[in-house]
C-alpha positions as CSV (number, residue, x, y, z in Angstrom):
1,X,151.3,152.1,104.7
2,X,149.3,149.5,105.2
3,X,146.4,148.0,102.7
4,X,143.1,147.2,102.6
5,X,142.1,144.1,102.1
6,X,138.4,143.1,100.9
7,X,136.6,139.3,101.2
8,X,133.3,137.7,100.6
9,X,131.1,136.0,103.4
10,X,127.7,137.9,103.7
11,X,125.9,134.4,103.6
12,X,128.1,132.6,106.2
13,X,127.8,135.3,108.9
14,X,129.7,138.3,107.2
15,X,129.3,140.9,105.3
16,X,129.4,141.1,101.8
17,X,132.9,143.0,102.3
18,X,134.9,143.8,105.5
19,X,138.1,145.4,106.1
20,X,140.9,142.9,107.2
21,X,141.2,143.4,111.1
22,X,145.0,142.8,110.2
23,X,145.3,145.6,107.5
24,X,143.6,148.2,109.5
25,X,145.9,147.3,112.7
26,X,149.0,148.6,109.8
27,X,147.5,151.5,109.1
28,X,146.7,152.8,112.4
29,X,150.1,151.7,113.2
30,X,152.2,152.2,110.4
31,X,153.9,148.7,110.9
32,X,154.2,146.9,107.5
33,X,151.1,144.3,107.4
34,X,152.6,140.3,108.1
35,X,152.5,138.5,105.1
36,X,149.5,136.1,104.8
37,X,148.5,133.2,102.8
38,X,147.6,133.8,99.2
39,X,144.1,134.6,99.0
40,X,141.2,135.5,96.2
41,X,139.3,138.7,96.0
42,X,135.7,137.7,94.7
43,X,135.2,140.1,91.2
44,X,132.3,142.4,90.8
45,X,130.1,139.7,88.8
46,X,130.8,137.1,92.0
47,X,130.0,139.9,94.4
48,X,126.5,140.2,92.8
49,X,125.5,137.2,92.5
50,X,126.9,136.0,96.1
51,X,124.3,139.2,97.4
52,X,121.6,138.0,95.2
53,X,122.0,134.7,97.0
54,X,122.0,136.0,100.6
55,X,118.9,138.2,99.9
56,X,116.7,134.8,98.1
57,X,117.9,132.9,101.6
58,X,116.6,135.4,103.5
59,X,113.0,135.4,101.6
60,X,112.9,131.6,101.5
61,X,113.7,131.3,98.4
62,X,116.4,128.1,98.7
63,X,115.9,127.0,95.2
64,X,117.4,130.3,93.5
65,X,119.6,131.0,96.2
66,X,121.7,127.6,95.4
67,X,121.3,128.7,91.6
68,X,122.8,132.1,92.2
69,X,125.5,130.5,94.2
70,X,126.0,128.0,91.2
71,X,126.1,131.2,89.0
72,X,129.1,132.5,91.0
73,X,131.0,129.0,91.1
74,X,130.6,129.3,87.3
75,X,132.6,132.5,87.2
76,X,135.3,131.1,89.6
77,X,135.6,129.0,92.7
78,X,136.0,130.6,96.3
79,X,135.6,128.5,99.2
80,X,132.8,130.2,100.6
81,X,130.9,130.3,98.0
82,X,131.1,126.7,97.8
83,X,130.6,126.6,102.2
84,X,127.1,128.3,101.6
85,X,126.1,126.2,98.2
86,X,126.2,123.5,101.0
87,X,124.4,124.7,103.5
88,X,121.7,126.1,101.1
89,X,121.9,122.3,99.7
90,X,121.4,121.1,102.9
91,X,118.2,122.9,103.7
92,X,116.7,121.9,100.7
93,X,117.3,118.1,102.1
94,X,119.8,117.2,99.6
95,X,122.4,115.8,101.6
96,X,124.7,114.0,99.6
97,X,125.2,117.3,97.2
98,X,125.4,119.2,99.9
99,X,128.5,117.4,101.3
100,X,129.9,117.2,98.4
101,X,129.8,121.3,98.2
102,X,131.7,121.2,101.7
103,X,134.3,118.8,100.5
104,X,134.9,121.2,97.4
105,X,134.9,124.5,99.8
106,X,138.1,122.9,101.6
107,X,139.9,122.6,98.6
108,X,138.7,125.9,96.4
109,X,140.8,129.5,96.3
110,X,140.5,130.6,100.0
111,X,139.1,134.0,100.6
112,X,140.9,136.3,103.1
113,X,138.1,136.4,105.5
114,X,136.8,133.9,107.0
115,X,140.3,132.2,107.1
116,X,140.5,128.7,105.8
117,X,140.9,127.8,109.2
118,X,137.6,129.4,110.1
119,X,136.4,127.4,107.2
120,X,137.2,124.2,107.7
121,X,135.4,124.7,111.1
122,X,132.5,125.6,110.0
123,X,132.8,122.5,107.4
124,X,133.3,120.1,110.4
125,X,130.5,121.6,112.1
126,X,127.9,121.4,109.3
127,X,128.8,117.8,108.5
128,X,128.5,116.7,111.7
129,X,124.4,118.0,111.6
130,X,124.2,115.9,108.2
131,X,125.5,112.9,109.9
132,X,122.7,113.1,112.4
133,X,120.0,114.7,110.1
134,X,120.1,113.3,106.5
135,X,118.4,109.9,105.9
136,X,120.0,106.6,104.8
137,X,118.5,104.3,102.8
138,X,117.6,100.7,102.8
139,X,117.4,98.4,99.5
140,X,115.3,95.1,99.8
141,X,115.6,92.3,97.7
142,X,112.8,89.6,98.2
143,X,113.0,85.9,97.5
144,X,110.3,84.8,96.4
145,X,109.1,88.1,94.9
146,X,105.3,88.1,96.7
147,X,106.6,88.5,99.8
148,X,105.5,92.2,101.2
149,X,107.9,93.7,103.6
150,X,107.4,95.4,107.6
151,X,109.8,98.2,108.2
152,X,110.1,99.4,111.8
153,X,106.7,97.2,112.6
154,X,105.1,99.9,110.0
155,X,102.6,98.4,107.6
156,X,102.4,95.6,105.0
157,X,104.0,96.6,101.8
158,X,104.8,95.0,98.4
159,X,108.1,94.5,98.4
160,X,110.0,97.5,97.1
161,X,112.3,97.6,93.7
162,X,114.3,100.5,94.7
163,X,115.8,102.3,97.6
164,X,113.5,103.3,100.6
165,X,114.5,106.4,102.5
166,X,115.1,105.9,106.1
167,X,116.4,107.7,109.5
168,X,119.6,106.6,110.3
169,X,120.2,104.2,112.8
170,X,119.0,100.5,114.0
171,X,116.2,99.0,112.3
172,X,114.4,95.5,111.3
173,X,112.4,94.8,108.3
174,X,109.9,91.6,108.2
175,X,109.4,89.7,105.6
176,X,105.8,87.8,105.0
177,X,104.1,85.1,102.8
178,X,101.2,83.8,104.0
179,X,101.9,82.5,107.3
180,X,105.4,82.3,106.8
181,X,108.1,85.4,107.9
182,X,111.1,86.5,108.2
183,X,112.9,89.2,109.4
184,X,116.5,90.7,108.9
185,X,118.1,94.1,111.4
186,X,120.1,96.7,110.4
187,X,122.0,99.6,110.9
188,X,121.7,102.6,108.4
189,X,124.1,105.5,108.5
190,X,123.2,109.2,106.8
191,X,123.8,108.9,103.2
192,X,124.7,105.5,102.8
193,X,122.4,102.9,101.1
194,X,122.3,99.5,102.8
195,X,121.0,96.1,100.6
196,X,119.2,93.7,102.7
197,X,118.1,90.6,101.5
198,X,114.9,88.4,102.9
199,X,114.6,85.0,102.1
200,X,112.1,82.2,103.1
201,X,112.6,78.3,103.1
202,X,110.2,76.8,100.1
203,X,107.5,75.3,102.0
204,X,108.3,71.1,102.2
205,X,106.1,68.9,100.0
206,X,103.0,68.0,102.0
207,X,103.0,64.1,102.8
208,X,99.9,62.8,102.0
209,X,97.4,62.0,104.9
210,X,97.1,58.6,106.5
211,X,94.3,57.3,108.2
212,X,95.5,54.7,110.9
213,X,91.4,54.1,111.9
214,X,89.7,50.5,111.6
215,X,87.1,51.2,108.2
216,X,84.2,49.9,110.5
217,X,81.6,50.9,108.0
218,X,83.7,49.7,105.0
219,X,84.0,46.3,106.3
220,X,80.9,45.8,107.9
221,X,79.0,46.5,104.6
222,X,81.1,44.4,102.4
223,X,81.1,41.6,105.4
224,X,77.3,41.9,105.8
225,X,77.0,41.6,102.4
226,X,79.0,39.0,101.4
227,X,76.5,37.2,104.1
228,X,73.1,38.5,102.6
229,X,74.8,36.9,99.0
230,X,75.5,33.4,100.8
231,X,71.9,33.3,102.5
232,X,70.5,34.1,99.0
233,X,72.6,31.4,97.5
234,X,71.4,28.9,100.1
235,X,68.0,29.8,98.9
236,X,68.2,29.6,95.6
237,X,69.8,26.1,95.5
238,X,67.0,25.0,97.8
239,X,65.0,26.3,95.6
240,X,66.3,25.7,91.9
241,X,68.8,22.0,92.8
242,X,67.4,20.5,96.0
243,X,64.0,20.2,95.2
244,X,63.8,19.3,92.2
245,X,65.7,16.8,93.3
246,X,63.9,15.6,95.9
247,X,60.9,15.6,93.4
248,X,63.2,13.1,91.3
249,X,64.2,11.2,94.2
250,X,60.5,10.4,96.1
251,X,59.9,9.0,91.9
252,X,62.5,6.6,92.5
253,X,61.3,5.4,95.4
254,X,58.7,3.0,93.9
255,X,60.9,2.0,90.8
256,X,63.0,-0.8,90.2
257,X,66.2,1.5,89.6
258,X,67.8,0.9,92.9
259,X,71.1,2.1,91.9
260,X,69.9,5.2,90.4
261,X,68.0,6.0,93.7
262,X,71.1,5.5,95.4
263,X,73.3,7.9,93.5
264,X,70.5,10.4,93.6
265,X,70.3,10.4,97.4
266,X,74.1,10.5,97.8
267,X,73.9,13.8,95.9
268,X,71.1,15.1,97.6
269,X,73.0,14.9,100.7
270,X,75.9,16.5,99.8
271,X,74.3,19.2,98.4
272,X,72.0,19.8,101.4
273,X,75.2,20.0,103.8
274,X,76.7,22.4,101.4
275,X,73.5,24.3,101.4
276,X,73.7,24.0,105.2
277,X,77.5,25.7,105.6
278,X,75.8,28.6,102.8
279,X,73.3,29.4,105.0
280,X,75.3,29.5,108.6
281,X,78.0,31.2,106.9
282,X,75.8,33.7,105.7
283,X,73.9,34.4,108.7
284,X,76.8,34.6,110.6
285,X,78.7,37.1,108.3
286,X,75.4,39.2,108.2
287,X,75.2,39.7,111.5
288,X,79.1,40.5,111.8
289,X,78.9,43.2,108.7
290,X,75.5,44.4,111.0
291,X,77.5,45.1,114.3
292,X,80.8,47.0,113.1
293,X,78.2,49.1,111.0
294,X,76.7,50.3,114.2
295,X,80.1,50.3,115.8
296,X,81.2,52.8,112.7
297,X,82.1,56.4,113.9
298,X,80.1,57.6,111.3
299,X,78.3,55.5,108.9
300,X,77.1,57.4,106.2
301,X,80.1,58.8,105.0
302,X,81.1,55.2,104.3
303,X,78.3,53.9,103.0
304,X,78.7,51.8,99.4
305,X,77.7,54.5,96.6
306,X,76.7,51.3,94.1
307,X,75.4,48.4,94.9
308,X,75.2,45.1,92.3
309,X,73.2,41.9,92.1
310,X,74.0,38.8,90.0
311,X,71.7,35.5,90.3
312,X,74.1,32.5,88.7
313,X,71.5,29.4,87.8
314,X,72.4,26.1,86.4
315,X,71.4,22.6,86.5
316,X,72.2,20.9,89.7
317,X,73.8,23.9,90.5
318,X,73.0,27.9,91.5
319,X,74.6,31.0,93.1
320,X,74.3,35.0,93.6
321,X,77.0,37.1,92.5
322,X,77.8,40.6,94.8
323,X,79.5,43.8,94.4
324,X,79.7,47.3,96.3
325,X,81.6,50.1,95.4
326,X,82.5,53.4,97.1
């Protein structure tokens, strides 16, 4: 006679317990049942808590359905109590556990129904929605550390310190600093963290700035005054040498000290065609310094910020002394 045979699956599609389509064929029959692969029956303790489970899912109630069916893994492992830990897992977005749970649910005690075969479909199956549902994830390490980061052309963000969540699949993260960037693609795959790193060139040390442009202004100040202190120079030994001189000299004239009269002249006119070349240089110079001021781009922004006067005076001798500063 043949015998009937219980198993567990009211959460994968079965349920709670079901007569084995194999036993029953025996005891309509009579033929002795084929011996089958060692199986588990899930206790009394499993079979409640494994209902319990099914009837949270069913109210939406993920959260104590996966503890129920932790509850029941506690008492003893069964393969599809492990199958619908997963998927239960899986709803509540935790991927990586719930693969894990489908990885233990092709190794646990098999019940008899659904057969391990029907199992490790179902595993296949379910896996293959994780590998096209879960997120990956993308860790970004920036160099120098102020750079923010673009994901998928989203928007500016300091860059992060730990793992950023992503779809899996192609993507590109910028990296920016200033007016400087970067950028780095990718390919992320479901629960599998990918490190990135961004890196920018330190910026080159700035040469410093030439100017190849004639100083117009510069050099026409300085030339015109270098003129304006010759002219005044000229004037002064006109004034301070020469004519006294002359005064001395036109004396002379009716005394009895020719050779004295003599040397006084001769020194007269050497300083008078000194005094000459002072005041042609100068007024040549001054007019030079006058024209490449006028020629200057722009003037004032060369113009001499001090401006110094010396008058030199000795006997027989006298001079002016100038100086400009910017």
């Amino acid at each position: 006679m043949g015998v009937l045979r219980a198993s567990l699956g009211a959460h994968w599609g079965y349920p709670a317990f079901v007569v084995s389509a194999v036993a029953l064929g025996g005891l309509l029959s009579g033929a002795p049942v084929a011996a089958q692969e060692a199986t588990v029956e899930p206790n009394a303790a499993q079979t409640q808590l494994n209902e319990e489970a099914v009837s949270a899912t069913r109210a939406g109630d993920l959260k104590k359905a996966a503890q129920l069916f932790e509850a029941s893994l506690q008492l003893g492992e069964l393969n599809i109590t492990w199958l619908n830990l997963g998927r239960t897992l899986f709803k509540l977005d935790r991927c990586e556990e719930a693969n894990a749970a489908y990885a233990r649910a092709l190794g646990a005690p098999a019940v008899a129904a659904p057969s391990p075969t029907e199992i490790a479909r179902t595993v296949a199956r379910y896996r293959s929605e994780l590998e096209q549902t879960c997120p990956g994830a993308v860790e970004i390490a920036c160099d120098p550390n102020e750079m923010e980061v673009q994901l998928d052309g989203g928007e500016l963000q300091p860059c992060p310190g730990a793992p950023v969540p992503i779809p899996n699949g192609s993507h590109e993260v910028v990296g920016r600093l200033g007016e400087r960037r970067t950028a780095i693609g990718f390919t992320v795959k479901a629960m599998e963290t990918v490190s990135v790193r961004l890196t920018l060139d330190p910026l080159p040390l700035a040469e410093p700035a030439t100017d190849d442009s004639f100083p117009f202004a510069t050099t026409g100040y300085t030339t015109a005054g270098v003129g304006g202190a010759l002219l005044l120079s000229a004037l002064l030994v006109d004034a301070l040498v020469l004519q006294p001189d002359l005064d001395a000299l036109d004396a002379l004239k009716t005394g009895a000290d020719r050779p004295a009269f003599d040397d006084l002249k001769g020194s007269i006119e050497g300083t008078q065609t000194l005094n000459l070349g002072l005041l042609v240089g100068g007024t040549a110079l001054a007019i030079t310094g006058a024209v490449l001021v006028l020629l200057a781009p722009d003037a004032a922004a060369e113009t001499p910020t001090a401006v110094g006067w010396n008058v030199l005076a000795a006997p027989h001798a006298g001079g002016v002394q100038w100086s400009s500063a910017w």
